[in-house]
N, C-alpha and C positions, 0 to 999 in steps of 0.2 A: 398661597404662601410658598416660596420657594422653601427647595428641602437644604440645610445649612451645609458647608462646604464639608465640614469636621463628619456629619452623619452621610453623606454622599460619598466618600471615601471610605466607609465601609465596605460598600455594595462588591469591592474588588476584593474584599479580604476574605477569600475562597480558604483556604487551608495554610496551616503554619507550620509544617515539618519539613525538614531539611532532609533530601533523600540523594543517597547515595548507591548504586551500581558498579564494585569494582569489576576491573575485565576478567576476562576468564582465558588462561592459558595453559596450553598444552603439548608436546612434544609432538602428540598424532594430529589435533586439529581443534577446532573450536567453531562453535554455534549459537548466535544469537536471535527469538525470535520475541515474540509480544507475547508470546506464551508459552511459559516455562514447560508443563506438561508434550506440549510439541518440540520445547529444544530440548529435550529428553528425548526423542524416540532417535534427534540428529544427532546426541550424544552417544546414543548406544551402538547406531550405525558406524561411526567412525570407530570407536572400538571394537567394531566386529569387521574393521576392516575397509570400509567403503572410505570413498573419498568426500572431497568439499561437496561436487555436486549430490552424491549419492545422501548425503545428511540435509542438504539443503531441500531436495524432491523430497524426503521420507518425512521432512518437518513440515513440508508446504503440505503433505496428503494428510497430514497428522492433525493441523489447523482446520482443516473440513471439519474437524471431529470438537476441536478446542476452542475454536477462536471462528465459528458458521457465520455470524454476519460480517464479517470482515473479507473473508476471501473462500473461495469453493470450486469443486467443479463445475458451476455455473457462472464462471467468471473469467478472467481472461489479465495480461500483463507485461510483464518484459522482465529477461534477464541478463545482465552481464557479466561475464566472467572473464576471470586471465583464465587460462589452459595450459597448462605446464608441458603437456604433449606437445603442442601445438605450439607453446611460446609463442601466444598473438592470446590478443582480446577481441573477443566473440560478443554480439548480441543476439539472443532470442527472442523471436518477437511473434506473441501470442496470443494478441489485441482480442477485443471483441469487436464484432461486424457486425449492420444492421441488414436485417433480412433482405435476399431476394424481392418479397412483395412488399416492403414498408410503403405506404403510400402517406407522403409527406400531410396531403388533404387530412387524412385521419386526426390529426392536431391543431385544430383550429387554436387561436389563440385566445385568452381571455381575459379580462380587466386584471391587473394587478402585477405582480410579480409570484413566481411560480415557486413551489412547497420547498426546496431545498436550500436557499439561498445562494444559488449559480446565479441570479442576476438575469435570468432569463425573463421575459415576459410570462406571466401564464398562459398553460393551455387548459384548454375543457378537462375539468376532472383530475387535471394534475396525470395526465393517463403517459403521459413522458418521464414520471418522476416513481408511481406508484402504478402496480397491477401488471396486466399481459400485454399493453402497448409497449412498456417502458423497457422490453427483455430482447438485448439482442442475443447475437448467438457468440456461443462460449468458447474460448479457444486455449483455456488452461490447462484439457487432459491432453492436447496437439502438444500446446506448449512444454509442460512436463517430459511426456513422452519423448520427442526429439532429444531434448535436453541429455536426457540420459542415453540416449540412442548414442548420440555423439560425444558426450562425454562423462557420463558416469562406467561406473568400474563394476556396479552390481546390475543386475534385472530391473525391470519395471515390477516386476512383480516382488522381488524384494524388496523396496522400498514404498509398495502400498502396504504390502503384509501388517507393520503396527498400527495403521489407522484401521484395517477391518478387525481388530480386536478392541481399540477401542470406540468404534462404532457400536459393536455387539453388544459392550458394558453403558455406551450411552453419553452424553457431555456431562461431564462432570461440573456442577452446580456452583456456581462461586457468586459472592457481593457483585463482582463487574457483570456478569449472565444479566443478574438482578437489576440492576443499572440498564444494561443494554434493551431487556427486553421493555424496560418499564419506558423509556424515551421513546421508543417507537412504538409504544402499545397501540394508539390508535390505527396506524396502518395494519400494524402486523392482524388486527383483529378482521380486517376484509378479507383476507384470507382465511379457506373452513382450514384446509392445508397445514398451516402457516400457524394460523392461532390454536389448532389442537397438540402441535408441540410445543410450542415458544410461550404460551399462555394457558399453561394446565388449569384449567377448572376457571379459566376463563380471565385470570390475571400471571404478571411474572411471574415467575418461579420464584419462593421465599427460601429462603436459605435461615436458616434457624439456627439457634447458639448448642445444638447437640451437633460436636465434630467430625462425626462418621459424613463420609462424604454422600450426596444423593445426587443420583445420576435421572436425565433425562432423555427417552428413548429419542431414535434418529429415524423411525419409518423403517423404510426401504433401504438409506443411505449402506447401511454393511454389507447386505446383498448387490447394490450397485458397486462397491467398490471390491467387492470378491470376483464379481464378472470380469471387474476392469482389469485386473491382476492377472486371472486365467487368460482371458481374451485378448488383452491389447487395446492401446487405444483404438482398434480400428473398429471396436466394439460400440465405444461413445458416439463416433461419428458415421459410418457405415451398418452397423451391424443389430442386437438385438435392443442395448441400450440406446440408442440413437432413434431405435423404432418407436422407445415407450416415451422418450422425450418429445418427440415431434406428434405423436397421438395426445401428451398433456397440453402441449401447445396448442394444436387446434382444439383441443376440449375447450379450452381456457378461455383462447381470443387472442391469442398472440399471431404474430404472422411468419415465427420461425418453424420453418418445414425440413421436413427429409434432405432435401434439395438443398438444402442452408449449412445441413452438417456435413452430407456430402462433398460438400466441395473447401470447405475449412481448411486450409492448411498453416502450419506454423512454419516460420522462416529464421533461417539462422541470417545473419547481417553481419557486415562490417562495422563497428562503431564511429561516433563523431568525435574524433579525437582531437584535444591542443595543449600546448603547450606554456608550463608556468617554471620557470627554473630549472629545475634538474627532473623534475615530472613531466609528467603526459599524465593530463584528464582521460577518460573514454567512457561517453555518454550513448546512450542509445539515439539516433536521429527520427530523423522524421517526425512524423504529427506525436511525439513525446516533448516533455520540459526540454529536452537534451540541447534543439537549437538556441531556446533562449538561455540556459547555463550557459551555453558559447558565448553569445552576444554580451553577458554578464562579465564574463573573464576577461574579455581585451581590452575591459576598459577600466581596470582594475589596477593601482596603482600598486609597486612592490612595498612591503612590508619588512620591517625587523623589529627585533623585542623577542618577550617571552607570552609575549600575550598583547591580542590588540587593544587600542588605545582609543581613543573618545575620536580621532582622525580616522584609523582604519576602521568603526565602526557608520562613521557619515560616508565613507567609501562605497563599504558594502550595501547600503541602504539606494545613496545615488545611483549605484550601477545597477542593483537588482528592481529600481524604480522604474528607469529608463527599459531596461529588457522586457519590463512586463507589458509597460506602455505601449509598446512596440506590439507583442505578440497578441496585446487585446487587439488592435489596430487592425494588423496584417492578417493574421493567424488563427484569427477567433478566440473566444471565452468559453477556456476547461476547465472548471473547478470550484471547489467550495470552500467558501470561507468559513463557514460554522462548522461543526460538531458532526457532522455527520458523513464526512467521506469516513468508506469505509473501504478497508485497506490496509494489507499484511506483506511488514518486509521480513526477509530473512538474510541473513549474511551468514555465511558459513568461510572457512578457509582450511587447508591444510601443509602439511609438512612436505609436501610434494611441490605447493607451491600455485595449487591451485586456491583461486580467490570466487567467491560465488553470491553476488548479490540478486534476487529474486525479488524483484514486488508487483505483486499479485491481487486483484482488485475482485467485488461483488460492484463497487462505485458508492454507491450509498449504503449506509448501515442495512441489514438484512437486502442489500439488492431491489428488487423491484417488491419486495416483501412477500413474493408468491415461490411458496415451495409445490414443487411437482411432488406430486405424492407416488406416481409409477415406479420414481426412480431415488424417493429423498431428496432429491439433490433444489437448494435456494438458488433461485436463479437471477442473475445479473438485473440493473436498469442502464444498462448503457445505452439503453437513446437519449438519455439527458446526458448524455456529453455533447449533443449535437443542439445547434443554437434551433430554435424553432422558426425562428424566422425567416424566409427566403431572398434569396438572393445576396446571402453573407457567407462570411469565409466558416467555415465547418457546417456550412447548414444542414437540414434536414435529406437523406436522401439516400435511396438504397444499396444498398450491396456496396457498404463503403465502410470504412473505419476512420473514428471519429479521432480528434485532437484528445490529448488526456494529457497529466499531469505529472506521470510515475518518469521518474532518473534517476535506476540506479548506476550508481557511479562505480566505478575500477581504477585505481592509479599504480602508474608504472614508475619504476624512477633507474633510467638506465633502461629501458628494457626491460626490466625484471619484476617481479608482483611486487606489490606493497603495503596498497590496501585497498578498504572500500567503503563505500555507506551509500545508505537511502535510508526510506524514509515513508510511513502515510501519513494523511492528512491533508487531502485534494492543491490546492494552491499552494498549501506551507509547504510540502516535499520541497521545491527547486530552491528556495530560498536560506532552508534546513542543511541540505546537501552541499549546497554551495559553501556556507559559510564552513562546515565542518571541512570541507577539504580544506581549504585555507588554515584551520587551527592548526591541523597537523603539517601540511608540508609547507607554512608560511612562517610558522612558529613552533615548530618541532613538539608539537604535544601529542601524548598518546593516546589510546583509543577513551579511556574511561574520564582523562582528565577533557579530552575536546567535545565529549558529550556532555560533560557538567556546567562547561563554560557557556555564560552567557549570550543569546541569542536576538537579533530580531527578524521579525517576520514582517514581507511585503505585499503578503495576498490578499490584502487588499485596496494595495496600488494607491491609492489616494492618502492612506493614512498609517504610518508606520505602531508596530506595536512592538512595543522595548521591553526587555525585562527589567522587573523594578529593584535588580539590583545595581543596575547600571549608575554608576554618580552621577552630579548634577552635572560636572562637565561634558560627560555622553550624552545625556537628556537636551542639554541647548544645541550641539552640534547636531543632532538629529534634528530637531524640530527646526533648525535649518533648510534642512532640508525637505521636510514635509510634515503636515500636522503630527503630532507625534500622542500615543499612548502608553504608559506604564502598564503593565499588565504581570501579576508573578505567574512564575512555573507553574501551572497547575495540572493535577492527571485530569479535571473537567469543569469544565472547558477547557478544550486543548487548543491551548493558542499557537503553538510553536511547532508543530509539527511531531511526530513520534519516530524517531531515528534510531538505527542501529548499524553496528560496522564489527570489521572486522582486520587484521593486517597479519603479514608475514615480516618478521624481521629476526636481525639474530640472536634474541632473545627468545625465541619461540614464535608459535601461533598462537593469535590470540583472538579474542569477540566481547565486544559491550553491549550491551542494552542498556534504553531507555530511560537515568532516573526517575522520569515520573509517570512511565507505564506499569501497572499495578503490578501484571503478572509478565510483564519480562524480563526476559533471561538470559544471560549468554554462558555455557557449560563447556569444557573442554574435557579432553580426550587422551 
């Protein structure tokens, strides 16, 4: 017996609150990240004086501590920023690489399709998805470090200073911990590591209706990040931390060595910049979304109103359908369409005029789910960004860095900062990012009102997913264009991607988060 249409339309009816995130603005600056505890440590740096970048670093090292399976020193991403100094748009690029010795053979392939929903073939054991196959090597303490080398205004060691104290006190224990750990429990349990933090006494962490908060210890991790303070990044990669990570590597089975951190470096870039109106985009290029947002844009018809219409949402659908086509094609397949990329933006800005978008990746929720216990520190699966299969475009192969997903965006208008967004959520980022620059510089909306507005998402190329507030005349002009799903906002299943932004105008500095990330935040200064 089939299940009746009326009771099959439940199945979508996830949660019925209307959630709103106004922006946060400030004279000195503004910080938005996925977690309010981390855009606090970026709020209190701007108050004590630092600038966009320096709030933006102190909240990314903060997120080690608040937000562990989403992003970490075991991880690796990209940043773009305007530069007020500089007047030019900078990208930082502080990818993960797969080892020196990876040897492609190691991942035989196996019946089915593989644990994460990337669309990959399976391999043996899932050993490209989960464990010490799946871990390349890390490039977000490079990346950081440069970062501020060039354009922050405080030390490196000022802005780790708030996460080794809350390291010391421990991740503070919330409903989403609870969520996070309980989704991944099965992996996280392969790890001894891994599962004697994240599954005390051998399950989630419960979080109980008595409201004193309960913290959960980090290992090693406060001792790793008090080195990294004193020492310098040259600590992570050259020096005594660098020694204890490549000794848990080989303990482990991974095939990242000495040799691998050695040689790591992060790169400042040129962006992939073009032009819509009286803006300029500026994406990061290369094996990023960045060239297909490009490909997206030129074939983008002009817009007016106050808001798009049932037309410029078949638009944005058509052209983000065709770009993806393309870069499955050409470019290889980066990204996930379920629940589980994991993935921390931050947008910061200040009065200066500097704009500071960061997103910062593990890849998959807890990474490769194996925490080094020498150092604390959860370390990446970035070999599942690489297709497994040989002789295709991102294949399997060493000492290379893989296609990914992350674009954060910067826009100019004149020359001069303006704003910014990104975004995680593996595939949805490009499609998220895209359409919000459009809200705002195609229809003049502000940060908190282009975050609210309705979205869809194209990642998964074949079949669009609409918000179900969309009328019925957006609903048939999309499904014009490609099978079409209603899907509402929901914080989980995230369908839509998880964005946040930031802009300079003469109103002040300002930053939004999220409405339907539980614990994001945007704080000003």
């Amino acid at each position: 017996m089939s299940v009746p249409a009326s009771v099959a339309a439940f199945e979508r009816t996830y949660e019925t609150w209307h959630s709103e995130k106004p922006a946060a603005t400030g004279p000195r600056g503004a910080v938005a990240s996925q977690n309010v505890e981390a855009a606090a440590v970026g709020q209190a740096v701007l108050n004590d004086g630092g600038n966009a970048m320096d709030a933006a670093i102190a909240t990314a090292f903060a997120l080690t501590v608040a937000e562990p399976w989403m992003s970490g020193l075991g991880g690796g991403g990209y940043i773009t920023l305007y530069s007020a100094k500089e007047k030019a748009v900078r990208v930082v690029d502080f990818a993960m690489k797969s080892p020196k010795g990876l040897n492609p053979a190691d991942y035989p392939l196996a019946e089915g399709t593989g644990a994460d929903l990337f669309g990959w073939p399976a391999v043996v054991d899932d050993r490209n998805v989960n464990g010490p196959y799946s871990i390349a090597v890390p490039g977000t303490v490079a990346g950081y470090a440069l970062a501020m080398e060039r354009f922050g205004s405080k030390s490196l060691a000022d802005v780790i200073a708030p996460s080794i104290g809350l390291a010391r006190r421990g991740h503070r224990v919330t409903w989403w911990t609870m969520l996070m750990c309980g989704a991944d429990m099965p992996a996280l349990q392969k790890s001894p590591a891994t599962a004697e933090t994240w599954l005390p006494g051998g399950f989630p962490p419960a979080m109980g209706a008595d409201p004193a908060p309960k913290f959960l210890k980090l290992g090693n991790l406060a001792d790793t990040l008090e080195e990294l303070a004193r020492d310098g990044a040259d600590s992570f990669y050259r020096g005594a931390i660098a020694e204890r990570i490549a000794a848990d590597a080989e303990r482990l089975g991974s095939s990242v060595r000495m040799a691998d951190l050695e040689a790591y470096e992060a790169e400042i870039q040129e962006p992939l910049s073009m032009t819509r109106g009286e803006a300029t985009y500026h994406v990061p290029g290369g094996l990023t979304a960045g060239p297909s947002f490009a490909d997206a844009l030129k074939d983008l018809p002009a817009f007016s109103g106050e808001a798009p219409d049932a037309d410029a949402y078949a638009a944005y659908a058509r052209t983000l359908k065709a770009s993806y086509e393309y870069r499955m094609e050409n470019l290889g397949h980066a990204g996930d369409h379920g629940d589980r990329s994991c993935t921390s933006h931050i947008a910061a800005a200040d009065a200066e005029g500097n704009i500071v978008m960061i997103t910062t990746t593990l890849l998959s929720r807890f990474g490769s789910r194996v925490l080094f216990p020498e150092t604390g520190v959860m370390m990446n699966n970035g070999i599942n960004w690489f297709d497994p299969r040989p002789g295709r475009p991102n294949s399997l192969k060493p000492d290379t860095k893989p296609l990914c997903n992350m674009v954060p965006a910067v826009v100019t208008r004149d020359g001069k900062p303006w704003f910014g967004f990104g975004a995680s959520g593996g595939r949805k980022i490009m499609p998220a990012v895209f359409q919000l620059c459009s809200f705002v510089n195609d229809f003049g909306m502000d940060m908190a009102t282009a975050l609210n507005q309705p979205r869809v998402d194209l990642g998964a190329i074949d079949t669009i997913y609409a918000d179900a507030r969309f009328d019925a005349a957006t609903m048939e002009k999309l499904k014009a264009v490609a099978p079409t799903e209603s899907w509402p906002p929901t914080t989980y299943p995230i369908m839509y991607a998880c964005p946040l932004g930031a802009m300079v105008s003469e109103d002040g500095v300002s930053a939004a988060a999220h409405p339907m990330t539980p614990l994001a935040a945007a704080l000003s200064a």
